[in-house]
N, C-alpha and C positions, 0 to 999 in steps of 0.2 A: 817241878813244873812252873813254868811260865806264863801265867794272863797277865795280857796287856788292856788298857782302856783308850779308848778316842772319843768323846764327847764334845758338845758344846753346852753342857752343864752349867761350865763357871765352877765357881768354889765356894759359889751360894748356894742356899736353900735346901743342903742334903740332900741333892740328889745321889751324889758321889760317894754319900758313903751309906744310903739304902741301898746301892747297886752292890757293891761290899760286902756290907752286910749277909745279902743273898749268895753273893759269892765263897763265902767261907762258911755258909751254913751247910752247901753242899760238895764244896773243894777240901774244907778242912782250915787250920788255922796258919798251915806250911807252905799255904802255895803263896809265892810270889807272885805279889801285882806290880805292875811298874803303871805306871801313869803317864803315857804317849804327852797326850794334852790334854784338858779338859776348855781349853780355850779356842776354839773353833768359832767363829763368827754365828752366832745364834744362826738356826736352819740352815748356814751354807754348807751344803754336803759337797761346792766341787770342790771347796779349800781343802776339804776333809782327803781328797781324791790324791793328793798332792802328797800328803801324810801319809795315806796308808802305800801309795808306792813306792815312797823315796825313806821310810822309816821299818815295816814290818820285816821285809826280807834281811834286816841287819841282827834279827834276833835267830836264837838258835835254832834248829831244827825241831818240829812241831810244837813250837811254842803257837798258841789260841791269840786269839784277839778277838775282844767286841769292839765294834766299832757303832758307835749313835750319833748319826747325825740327823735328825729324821722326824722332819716335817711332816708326813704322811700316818705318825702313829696312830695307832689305832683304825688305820685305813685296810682298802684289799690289797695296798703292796705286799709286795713277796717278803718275808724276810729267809734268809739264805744262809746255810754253810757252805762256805767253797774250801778248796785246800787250792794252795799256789805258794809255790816254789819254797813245799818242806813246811809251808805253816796251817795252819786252819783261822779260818774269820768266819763270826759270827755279825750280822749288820742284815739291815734294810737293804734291798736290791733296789739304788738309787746312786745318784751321780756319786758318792765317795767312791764303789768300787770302779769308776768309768776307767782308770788308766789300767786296770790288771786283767788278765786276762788265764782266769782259772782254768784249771785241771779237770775239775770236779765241782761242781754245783747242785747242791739240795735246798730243795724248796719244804721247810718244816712246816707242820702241818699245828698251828696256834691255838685250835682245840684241843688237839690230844696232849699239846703239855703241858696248855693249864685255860680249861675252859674258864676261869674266872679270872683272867689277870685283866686289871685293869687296861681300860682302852685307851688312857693317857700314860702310860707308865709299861709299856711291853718289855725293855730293856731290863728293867727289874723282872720282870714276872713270865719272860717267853724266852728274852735271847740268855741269859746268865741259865737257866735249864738249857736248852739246846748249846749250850759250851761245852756243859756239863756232858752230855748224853755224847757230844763230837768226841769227847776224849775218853770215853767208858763204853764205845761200841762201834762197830765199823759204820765210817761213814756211808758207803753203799744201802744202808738200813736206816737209814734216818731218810725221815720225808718223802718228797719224790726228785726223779733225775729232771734238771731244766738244763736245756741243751746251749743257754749263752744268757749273761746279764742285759740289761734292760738297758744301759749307759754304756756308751764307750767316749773318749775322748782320743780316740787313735789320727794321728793326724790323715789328709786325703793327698796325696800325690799322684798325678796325671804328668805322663812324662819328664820331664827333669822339672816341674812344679810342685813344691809342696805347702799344703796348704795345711795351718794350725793354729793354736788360739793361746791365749794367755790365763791358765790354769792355777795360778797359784801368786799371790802380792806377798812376801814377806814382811817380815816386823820395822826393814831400813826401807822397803817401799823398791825393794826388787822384782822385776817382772820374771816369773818364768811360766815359759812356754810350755805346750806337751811336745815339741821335737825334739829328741831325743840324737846324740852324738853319731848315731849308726846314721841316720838319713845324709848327714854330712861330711861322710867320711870321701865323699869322691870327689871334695870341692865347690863351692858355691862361687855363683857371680857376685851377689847382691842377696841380704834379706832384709825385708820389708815391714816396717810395724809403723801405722798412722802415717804421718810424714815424713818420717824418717828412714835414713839406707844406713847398712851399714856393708862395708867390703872386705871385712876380714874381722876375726876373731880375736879377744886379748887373754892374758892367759892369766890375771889378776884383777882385780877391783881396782888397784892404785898403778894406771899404767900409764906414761907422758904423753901419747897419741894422743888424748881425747880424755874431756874429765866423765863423760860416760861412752858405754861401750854397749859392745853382746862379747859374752863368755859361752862356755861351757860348767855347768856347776857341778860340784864335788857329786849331783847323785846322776851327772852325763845328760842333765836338759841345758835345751837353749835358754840364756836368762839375757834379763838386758838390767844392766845396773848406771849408775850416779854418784862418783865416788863425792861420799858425806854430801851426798843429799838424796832423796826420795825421786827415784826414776820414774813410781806412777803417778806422784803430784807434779814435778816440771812437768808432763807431758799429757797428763790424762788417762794415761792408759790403766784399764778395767778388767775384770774378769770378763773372758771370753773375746775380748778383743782381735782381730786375727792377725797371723804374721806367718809370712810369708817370704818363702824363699825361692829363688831361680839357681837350678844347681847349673855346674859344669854340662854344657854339651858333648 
């Protein structure tokens, strides 16, 4: 079996491998962890949101995932098992899972799996048990049924306007959006980010039109890049930013 981790930990302070730790005290010493990231922007759970859609679905069928990004520990937010497409995630019901759109959502119940877990530290002491429990009993039986997450990031379109935000900065300072290649497969006139238009698509980072562009990236979002340079410092653009497209009439 396969758990995966998403945190904003760092590689300081042991957290990373208390959470481990508890992992193998109840998975055994055979299961494979793999380590998504541990470098998530302290609290930003929408960067997280960016990860867990464009990274989990590439692993094999019911492989687990925690996911911690989560500002709120120790609060009355929900923490959740969902299953989506063939995997199981364990996580805070908070902007990381805004772009997916589960199956199956339970809302675990934080007393019954462990009245004493620390109010600062749940990840260790609530969601690494209810991983456990998602993979040793039918999901149907854990917690209760919650009918849709808290977050979405789906973009809004009103007649051939669609309207979307800029969900994820990578590490070269590329922009991507949450519009996704379906919304534009009928042709766009123009899409729109800050001051800038752009009228048509490049299908590489290094292309002679223009030293930056909008693409399509390897996981099918709209991104806007800068070859060899940072497309959200020339321009300012930020998490949540919006951009906006006018498709074909």
């Amino acid at each position: 079996m396969i758990l995966t981790l998403t945190t904003d930990f760092s590689d300081s302070g042991g957290f990373v491998a208390q959470l481990k730790a508890e992992i193998f005290k109840l998975f055994g010493e055979n299961l494979k962890i793999v380590d998504i990231t541990h470098n998530i922007k302290p609290f930003h759970s929408i960067e997280a949101a960016y990860i867990v859609a464009t990274t989990i679905p590439r692993f094999p069928k019911n492989s687990i995932h925690i996911v911690v990004v989560d500002p709120g520990v120790g609060s009355d937010r929900d923490i959740v098992v969902v299953k989506w497409k063939d995997q199981i995630i364990v996580s805070p019901d908070n902007e990381a899972l805004g772009l997916i759109e589960p199956e199956l959502i339970r809302v675990i119940s934080k007393d019954e799996i462990n009245p004493q877990s620390s109010k600062t530290f749940e990840a260790r002491d609530i969601m690494v048990k209810a991983a456990w429990l998602a993979t040793n009993s039918d999901l149907e039986t854990i917690g209760k049924k919650k009918e849709s997450l808290s977050f979405s990031f789906k973009p809004q379109q009103k007649k051939n306007r669609i309207k979307g935000q800029i969900i994820y900065i990578d590490n070269f300072g590329n922009c991507i959006s949450n519009i996704t290649e379906d919304y534009l497969n009928g042709g766009f006139e123009r899409i729109m980010l800050k001051n800038l238009i752009f009228r048509h698509l490049e299908e590489t980072y290094h292309s002679p039109t223009s030293s930056y562009k909008a693409l399509i990236n390897s996981a099918g979002y709209l991104e806007f890049a800068y070859f060899k340079k940072s497309f959200a410092a020339e321009f300012g653009v930020d998490y949540l930013d919006e951009v906006e497209v006018l498709l074909n009439q």
